[in-house]
C-alpha positions in Angstrom: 36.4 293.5 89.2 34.7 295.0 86.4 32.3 294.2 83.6 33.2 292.9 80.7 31.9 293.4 77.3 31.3 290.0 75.1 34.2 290.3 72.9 36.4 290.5 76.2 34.7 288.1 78.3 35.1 285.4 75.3 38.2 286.2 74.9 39.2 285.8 78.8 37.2 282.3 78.8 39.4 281.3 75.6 42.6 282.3 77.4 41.7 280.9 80.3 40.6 277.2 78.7 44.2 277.3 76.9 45.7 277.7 80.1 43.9 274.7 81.7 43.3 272.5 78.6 46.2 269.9 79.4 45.2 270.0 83.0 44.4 266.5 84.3 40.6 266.7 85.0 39.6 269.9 83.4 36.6 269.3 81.5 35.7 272.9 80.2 35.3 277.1 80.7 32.1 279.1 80.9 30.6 282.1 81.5 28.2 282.6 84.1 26.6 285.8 86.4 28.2 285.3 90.4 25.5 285.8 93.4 26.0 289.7 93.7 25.4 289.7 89.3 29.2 290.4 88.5 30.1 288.1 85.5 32.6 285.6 86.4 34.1 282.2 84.4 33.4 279.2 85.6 35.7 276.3 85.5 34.4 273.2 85.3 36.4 270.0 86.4 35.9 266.2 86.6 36.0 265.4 90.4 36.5 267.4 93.4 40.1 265.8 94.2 41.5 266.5 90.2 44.9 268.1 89.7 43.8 271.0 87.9 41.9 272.7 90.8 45.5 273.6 91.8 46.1 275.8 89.1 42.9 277.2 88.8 43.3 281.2 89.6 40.5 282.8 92.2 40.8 285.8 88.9 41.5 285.6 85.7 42.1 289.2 83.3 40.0 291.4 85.9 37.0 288.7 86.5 36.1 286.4 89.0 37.0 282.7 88.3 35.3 279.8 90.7 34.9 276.0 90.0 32.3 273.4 89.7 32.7 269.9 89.9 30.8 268.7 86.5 32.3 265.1 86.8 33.1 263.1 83.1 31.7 264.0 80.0 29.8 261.6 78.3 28.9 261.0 74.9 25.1 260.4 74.3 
């Protein structure tokens, strides 16, 4: 792994949501610092039994890539 700058990190998260975006259950990409402080994406999906966890990649362009279960959007 290595560190990103910010022009390369949002442009791994963008490639990454493309990849996923007609995923059933894939509710959106963000960027987040893992437990040792590495940057990593985070994939967020709506339910832990959803399709797209499947397809998700453990790394994505050199960076770590893990999942959290967000569930539905909702509008307020």
């Amino acid at each position: 792994m290595f560190q990103a700058s910010s022009s390369e990190l949002q442009k791994a998260k963008r490639g990454l949501a493309k990849f996923l975006k007609e995923e059933h259950g894939f509710v959106g990409v963000g960027l987040s610092l893992g437990s040792t402080g590495q940057q990593e994406i985070v994939v967020f999906v709506a339910e832990e039994t959803s399709p797209v966890l499947a397809k998700v990649p453990t790394e994505w362009q050199g960076l770590a890539v893990r999942t959290e279960v967000s569930g539905f959007p909702r509008k307020y």
